[in-house]
Backbone bond lengths (Angstrom), bond angles and torsions (degrees), N, CA, C in turn:
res aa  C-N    CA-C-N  psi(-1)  N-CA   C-N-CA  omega(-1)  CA-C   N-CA-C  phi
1 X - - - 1.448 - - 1.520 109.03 -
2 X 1.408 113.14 125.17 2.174 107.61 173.44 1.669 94.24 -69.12
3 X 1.482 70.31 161.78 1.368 94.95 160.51 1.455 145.83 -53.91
4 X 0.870 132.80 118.27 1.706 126.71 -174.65 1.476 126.34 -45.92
5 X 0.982 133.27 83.79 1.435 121.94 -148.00 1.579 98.82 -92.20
6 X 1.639 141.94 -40.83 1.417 135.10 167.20 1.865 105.04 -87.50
7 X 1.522 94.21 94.14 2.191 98.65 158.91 0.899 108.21 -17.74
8 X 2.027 93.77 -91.75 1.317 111.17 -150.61 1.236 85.48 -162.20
9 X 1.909 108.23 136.41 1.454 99.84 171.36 1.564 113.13 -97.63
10 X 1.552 113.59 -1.34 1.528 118.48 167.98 1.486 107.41 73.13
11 X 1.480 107.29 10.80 1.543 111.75 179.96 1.672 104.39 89.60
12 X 0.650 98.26 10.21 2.162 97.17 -169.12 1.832 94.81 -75.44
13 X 1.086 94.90 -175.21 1.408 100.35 -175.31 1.657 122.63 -94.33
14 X 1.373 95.83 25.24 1.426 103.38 -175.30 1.252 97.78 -56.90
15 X 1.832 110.91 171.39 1.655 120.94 -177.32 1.641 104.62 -170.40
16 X 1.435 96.84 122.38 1.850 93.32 -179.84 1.297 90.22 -106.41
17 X 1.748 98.68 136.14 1.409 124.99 -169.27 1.879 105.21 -125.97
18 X 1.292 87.36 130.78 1.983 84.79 169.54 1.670 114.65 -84.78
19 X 1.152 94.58 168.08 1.379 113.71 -158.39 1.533 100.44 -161.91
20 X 1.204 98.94 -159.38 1.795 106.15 -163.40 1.761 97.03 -168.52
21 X 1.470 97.90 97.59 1.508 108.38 172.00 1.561 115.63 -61.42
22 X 1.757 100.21 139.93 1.395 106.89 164.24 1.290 128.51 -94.59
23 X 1.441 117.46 14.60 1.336 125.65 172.63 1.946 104.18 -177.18
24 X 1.346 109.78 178.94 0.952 128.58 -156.41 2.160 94.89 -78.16
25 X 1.489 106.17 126.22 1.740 106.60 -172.02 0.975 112.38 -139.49
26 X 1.444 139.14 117.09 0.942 156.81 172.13 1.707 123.99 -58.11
27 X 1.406 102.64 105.44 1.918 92.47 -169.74 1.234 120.13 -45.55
28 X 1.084 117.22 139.04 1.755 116.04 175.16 1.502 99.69 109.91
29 X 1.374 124.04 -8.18 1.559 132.12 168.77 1.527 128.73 -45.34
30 X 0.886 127.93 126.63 1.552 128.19 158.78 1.524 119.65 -62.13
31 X 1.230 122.44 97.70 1.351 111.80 -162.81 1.850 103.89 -121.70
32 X 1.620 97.33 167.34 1.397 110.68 -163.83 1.657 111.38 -141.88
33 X 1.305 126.90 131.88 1.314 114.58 -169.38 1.639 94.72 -84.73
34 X 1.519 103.32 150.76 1.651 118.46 160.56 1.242 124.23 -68.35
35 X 1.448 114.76 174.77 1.447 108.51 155.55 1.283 113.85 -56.21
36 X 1.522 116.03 -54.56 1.499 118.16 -160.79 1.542 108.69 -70.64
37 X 1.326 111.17 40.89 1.655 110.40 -176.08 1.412 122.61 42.64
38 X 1.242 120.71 17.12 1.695 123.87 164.38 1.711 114.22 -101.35
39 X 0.865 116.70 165.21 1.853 132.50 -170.10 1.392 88.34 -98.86
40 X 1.979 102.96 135.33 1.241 105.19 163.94 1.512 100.40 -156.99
41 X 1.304 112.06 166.62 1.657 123.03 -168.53 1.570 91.90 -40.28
42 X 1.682 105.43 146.09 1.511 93.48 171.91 1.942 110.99 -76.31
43 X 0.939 74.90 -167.15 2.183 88.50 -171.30 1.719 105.03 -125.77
44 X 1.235 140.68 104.75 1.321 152.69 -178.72 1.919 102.34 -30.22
45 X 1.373 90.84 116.28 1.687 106.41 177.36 1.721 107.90 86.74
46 X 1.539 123.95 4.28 1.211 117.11 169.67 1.599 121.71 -88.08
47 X 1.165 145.64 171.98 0.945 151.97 161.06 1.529 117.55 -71.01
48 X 1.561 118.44 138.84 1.347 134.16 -130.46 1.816 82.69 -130.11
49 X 1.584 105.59 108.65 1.353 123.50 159.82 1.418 109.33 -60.06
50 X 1.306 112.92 -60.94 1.465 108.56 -175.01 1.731 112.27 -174.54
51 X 1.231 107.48 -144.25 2.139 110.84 172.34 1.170 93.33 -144.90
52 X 1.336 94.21 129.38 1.508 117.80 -179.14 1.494 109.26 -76.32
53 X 1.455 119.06 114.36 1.322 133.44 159.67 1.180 130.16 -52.86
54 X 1.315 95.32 -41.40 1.954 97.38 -171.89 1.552 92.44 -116.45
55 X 1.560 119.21 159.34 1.544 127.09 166.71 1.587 108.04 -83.93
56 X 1.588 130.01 149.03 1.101 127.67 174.64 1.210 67.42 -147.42
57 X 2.120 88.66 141.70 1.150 138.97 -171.14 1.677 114.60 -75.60
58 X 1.920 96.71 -49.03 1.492 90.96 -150.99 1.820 93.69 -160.75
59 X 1.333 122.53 137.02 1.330 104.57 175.88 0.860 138.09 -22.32
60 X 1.489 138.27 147.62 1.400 142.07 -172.55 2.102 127.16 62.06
61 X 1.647 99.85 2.74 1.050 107.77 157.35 1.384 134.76 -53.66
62 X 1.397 125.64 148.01 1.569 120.20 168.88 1.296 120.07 -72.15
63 X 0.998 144.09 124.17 1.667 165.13 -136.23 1.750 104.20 -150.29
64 X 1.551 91.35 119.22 1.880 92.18 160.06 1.211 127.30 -113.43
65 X 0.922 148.26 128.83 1.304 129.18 -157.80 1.941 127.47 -126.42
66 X 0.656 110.84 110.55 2.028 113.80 -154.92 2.012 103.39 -61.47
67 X 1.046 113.74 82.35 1.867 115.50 152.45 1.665 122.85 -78.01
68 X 1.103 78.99 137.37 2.100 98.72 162.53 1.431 83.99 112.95
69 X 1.446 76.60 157.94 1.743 107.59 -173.71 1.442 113.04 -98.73
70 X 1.322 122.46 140.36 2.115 122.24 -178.70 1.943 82.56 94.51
71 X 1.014 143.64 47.50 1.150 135.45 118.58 1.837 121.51 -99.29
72 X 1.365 105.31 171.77 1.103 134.19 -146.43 1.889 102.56 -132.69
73 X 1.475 105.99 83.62 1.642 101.76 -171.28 1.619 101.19 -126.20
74 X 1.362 112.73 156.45 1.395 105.24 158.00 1.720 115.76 -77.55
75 X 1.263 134.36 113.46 1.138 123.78 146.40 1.505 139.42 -74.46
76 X 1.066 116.43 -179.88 1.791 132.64 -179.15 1.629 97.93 -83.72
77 X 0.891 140.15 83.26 1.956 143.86 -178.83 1.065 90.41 -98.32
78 X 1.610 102.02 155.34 1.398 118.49 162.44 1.547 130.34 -79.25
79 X 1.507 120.43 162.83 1.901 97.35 -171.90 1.775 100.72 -64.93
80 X 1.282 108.46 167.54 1.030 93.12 -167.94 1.941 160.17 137.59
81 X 1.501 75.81 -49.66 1.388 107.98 -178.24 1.369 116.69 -103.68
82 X 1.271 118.09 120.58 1.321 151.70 -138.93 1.623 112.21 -97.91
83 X 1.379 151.18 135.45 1.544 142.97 168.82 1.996 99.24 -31.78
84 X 0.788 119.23 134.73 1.295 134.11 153.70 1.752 109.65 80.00
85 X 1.433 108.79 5.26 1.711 101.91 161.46 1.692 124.09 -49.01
86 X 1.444 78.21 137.41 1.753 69.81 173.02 1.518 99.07 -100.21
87 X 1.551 119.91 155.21 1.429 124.99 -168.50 1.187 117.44 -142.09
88 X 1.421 127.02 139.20 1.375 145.11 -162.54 1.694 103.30 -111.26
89 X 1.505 111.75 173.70 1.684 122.67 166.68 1.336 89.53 -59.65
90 X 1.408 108.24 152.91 1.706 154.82 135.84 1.336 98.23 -103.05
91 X 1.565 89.96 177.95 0.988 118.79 170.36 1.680 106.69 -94.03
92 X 1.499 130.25 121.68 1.558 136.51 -174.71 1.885 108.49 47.35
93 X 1.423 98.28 33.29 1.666 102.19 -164.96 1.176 119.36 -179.50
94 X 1.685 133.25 115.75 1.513 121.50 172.41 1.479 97.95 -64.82
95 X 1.494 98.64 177.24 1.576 114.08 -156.74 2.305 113.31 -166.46
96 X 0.950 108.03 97.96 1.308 125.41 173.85 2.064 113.78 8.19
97 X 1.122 129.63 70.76 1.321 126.41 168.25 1.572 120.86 -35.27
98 X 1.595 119.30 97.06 1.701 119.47 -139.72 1.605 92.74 -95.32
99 X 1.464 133.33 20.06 1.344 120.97 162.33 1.976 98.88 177.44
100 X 1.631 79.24 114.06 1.655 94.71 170.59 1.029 136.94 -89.93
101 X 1.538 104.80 30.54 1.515 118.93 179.64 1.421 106.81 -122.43
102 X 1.707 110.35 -5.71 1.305 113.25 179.15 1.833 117.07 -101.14
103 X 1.347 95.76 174.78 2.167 93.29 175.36 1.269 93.51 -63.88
104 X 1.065 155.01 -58.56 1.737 138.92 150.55 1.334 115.89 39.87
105 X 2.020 91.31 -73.95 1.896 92.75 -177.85 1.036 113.64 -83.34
106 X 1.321 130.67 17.79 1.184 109.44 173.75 2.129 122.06 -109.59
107 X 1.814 73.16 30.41 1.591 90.94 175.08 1.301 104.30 -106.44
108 X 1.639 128.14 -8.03 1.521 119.53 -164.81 1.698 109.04 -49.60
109 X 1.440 105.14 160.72 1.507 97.13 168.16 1.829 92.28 -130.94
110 X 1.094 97.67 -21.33 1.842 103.26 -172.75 1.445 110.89 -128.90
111 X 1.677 98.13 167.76 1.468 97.98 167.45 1.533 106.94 -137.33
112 X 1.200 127.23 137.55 1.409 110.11 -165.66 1.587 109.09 -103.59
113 X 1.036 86.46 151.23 1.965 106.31 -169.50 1.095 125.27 -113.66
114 X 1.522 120.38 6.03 1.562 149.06 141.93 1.448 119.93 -119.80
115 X 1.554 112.38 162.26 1.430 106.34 146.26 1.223 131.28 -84.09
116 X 1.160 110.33 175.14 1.603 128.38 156.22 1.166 121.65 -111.26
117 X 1.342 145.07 79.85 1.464 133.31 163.25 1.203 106.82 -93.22
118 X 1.212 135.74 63.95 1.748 121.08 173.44 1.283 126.18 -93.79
119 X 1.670 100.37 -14.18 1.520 119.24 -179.78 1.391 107.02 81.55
120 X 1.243 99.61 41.39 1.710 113.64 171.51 1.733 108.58 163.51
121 X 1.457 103.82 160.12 1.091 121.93 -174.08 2.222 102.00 -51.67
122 X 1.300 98.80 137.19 1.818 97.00 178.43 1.307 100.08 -167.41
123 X 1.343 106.22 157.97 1.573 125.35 171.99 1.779 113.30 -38.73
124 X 0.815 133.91 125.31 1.560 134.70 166.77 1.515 120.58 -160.73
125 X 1.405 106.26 144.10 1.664 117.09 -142.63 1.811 94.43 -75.33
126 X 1.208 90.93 124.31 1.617 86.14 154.54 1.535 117.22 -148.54
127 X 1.791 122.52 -167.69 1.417 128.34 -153.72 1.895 79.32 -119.20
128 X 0.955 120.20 136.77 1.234 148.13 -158.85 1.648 91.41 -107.43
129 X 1.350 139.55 101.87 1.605 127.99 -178.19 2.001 102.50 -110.14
Protein backbone atom coordinates (compact mmCIF):
# COMPACT_ATOMS: atom_id res chain seq x y z
CA UNK A 1 0.00 0.00 0.00
CA UNK A 2 1.78 3.92 -0.75
CA UNK A 3 1.85 6.11 1.39
CA UNK A 4 -0.86 8.53 2.40
CA UNK A 5 0.14 11.62 1.03
CA UNK A 6 -3.28 14.09 2.13
CA UNK A 7 -3.74 13.39 6.49
CA UNK A 8 -6.24 15.45 7.05
CA UNK A 9 -7.47 18.54 5.57
CA UNK A 10 -9.37 19.39 9.00
CA UNK A 11 -12.02 20.87 6.74
CA UNK A 12 -9.63 23.78 5.51
CA UNK A 13 -9.92 24.72 2.11
CA UNK A 14 -7.56 22.44 0.70
CA UNK A 15 -8.43 21.12 -3.04
CA UNK A 16 -6.76 18.40 -5.26
CA UNK A 17 -6.71 19.71 -8.69
CA UNK A 18 -5.55 17.89 -12.02
CA UNK A 19 -3.01 19.00 -14.02
CA UNK A 20 -0.66 17.46 -16.49
CA UNK A 21 2.97 16.77 -15.42
CA UNK A 22 6.03 17.92 -17.25
CA UNK A 23 8.17 15.27 -16.11
CA UNK A 24 8.40 12.30 -14.04
CA UNK A 25 7.14 13.36 -9.81
CA UNK A 26 7.28 11.71 -7.06
CA UNK A 27 4.11 11.97 -4.60
CA UNK A 28 4.81 13.94 -1.66
CA UNK A 29 6.71 16.53 -4.11
CA UNK A 30 6.95 20.18 -3.91
CA UNK A 31 5.75 21.15 -7.14
CA UNK A 32 5.69 24.29 -9.46
CA UNK A 33 3.85 25.06 -12.68
CA UNK A 34 6.04 25.79 -15.98
CA UNK A 35 5.81 28.07 -18.55
CA UNK A 36 4.48 25.45 -20.81
CA UNK A 37 1.49 25.05 -18.39
CA UNK A 38 2.64 21.55 -17.11
CA UNK A 39 3.72 20.72 -13.27
CA UNK A 40 7.24 20.12 -12.55
CA UNK A 41 9.58 19.45 -9.47
CA UNK A 42 9.75 22.80 -7.85
CA UNK A 43 13.25 24.79 -8.38
CA UNK A 44 14.89 26.26 -4.92
CA UNK A 45 13.47 29.92 -4.10
CA UNK A 46 10.42 29.48 -6.57
CA UNK A 47 6.96 29.58 -5.68
CA UNK A 48 5.18 26.33 -4.63
CA UNK A 49 1.90 25.35 -6.70
CA UNK A 50 1.23 22.70 -4.41
CA UNK A 51 2.28 18.56 -3.28
CA UNK A 52 1.85 16.24 -5.57
CA UNK A 53 -0.62 13.50 -4.60
CA UNK A 54 -0.32 11.14 -7.21
CA UNK A 55 3.30 9.99 -8.87
CA UNK A 56 3.60 10.67 -12.68
CA UNK A 57 5.88 8.64 -14.50
CA UNK A 58 6.77 10.53 -17.59
CA UNK A 59 5.70 13.73 -19.48
CA UNK A 60 2.32 14.38 -20.29
CA UNK A 61 1.01 12.22 -17.43
CA UNK A 62 -2.10 13.00 -15.25
CA UNK A 63 -0.96 14.74 -12.05
CA UNK A 64 -3.10 15.86 -8.93
CA UNK A 65 -1.90 18.16 -7.04
CA UNK A 66 -2.95 19.18 -3.12
CA UNK A 67 -3.70 23.43 -2.67
CA UNK A 68 -4.87 25.49 0.34
CA UNK A 69 -3.38 26.18 3.39
CA UNK A 70 -4.47 24.29 7.22
CA UNK A 71 -3.90 20.92 5.55
CA UNK A 72 -2.00 18.16 6.86
CA UNK A 73 0.24 16.23 3.98
CA UNK A 74 3.29 14.23 3.96
CA UNK A 75 5.88 16.13 2.05
CA UNK A 76 9.41 15.50 0.33
CA UNK A 77 11.72 17.41 3.44
CA UNK A 78 15.07 17.49 3.64
CA UNK A 79 17.20 15.10 6.18
CA UNK A 80 17.16 17.01 8.87
CA UNK A 81 14.23 18.75 9.73
CA UNK A 82 13.24 18.97 13.12
CA UNK A 83 9.27 19.10 14.97
CA UNK A 84 8.30 22.65 14.42
CA UNK A 85 10.70 23.95 11.43
CA UNK A 86 9.44 26.35 9.50
CA UNK A 87 10.19 25.44 5.69
CA UNK A 88 10.73 27.06 2.42
CA UNK A 89 11.09 25.66 -1.58
CA UNK A 90 13.98 23.26 -2.43
CA UNK A 91 14.69 22.07 -5.09
CA UNK A 92 12.03 18.61 -5.62
CA UNK A 93 11.78 19.21 -1.65
CA UNK A 94 10.89 21.72 1.23
CA UNK A 95 13.92 22.48 3.19
CA UNK A 96 14.62 24.03 6.88
CA UNK A 97 14.10 28.16 6.98
CA UNK A 98 17.81 28.78 8.79
CA UNK A 99 16.73 32.15 10.62
CA UNK A 100 13.29 33.49 11.68
CA UNK A 101 14.26 36.71 12.36
CA UNK A 102 15.37 37.18 8.85
CA UNK A 103 13.34 38.05 5.15
CA UNK A 104 14.12 34.25 5.01
CA UNK A 105 10.84 33.59 6.97
CA UNK A 106 9.02 35.19 5.11
CA UNK A 107 9.41 32.51 2.42
CA UNK A 108 7.97 29.63 4.71
CA UNK A 109 5.30 27.66 3.00
CA UNK A 110 5.17 24.83 5.83
CA UNK A 111 5.73 23.88 9.20
CA UNK A 112 6.72 20.47 9.97
CA UNK A 113 5.00 18.26 12.49
CA UNK A 114 7.51 15.41 12.40
CA UNK A 115 11.02 14.79 11.83
CA UNK A 116 13.13 13.56 9.33
CA UNK A 117 16.28 11.87 10.37
CA UNK A 118 16.62 9.23 7.69
CA UNK A 119 19.78 10.59 6.34
CA UNK A 120 18.15 11.68 3.27
CA UNK A 121 15.52 13.57 1.76
CA UNK A 122 11.74 11.54 2.79
CA UNK A 123 8.15 12.02 3.19
CA UNK A 124 7.35 13.93 6.55
CA UNK A 125 4.06 15.30 7.86
CA UNK A 126 3.58 18.79 7.75
CA UNK A 127 0.80 21.93 8.02
CA UNK A 128 0.71 23.41 4.61
CA UNK A 129 0.25 27.56 5.56
Amino acid sequence: MATEILVNDGGAPARILPFTAGEAIAAGEPVMMHTDGKVIDTLAQYAMLGIAFNAATADGDPISVITGTGSIVRANCANGTAVGDYLKVGAAKLTHVNNATSAEALTHVAIALEANASGGDALTKVLLL
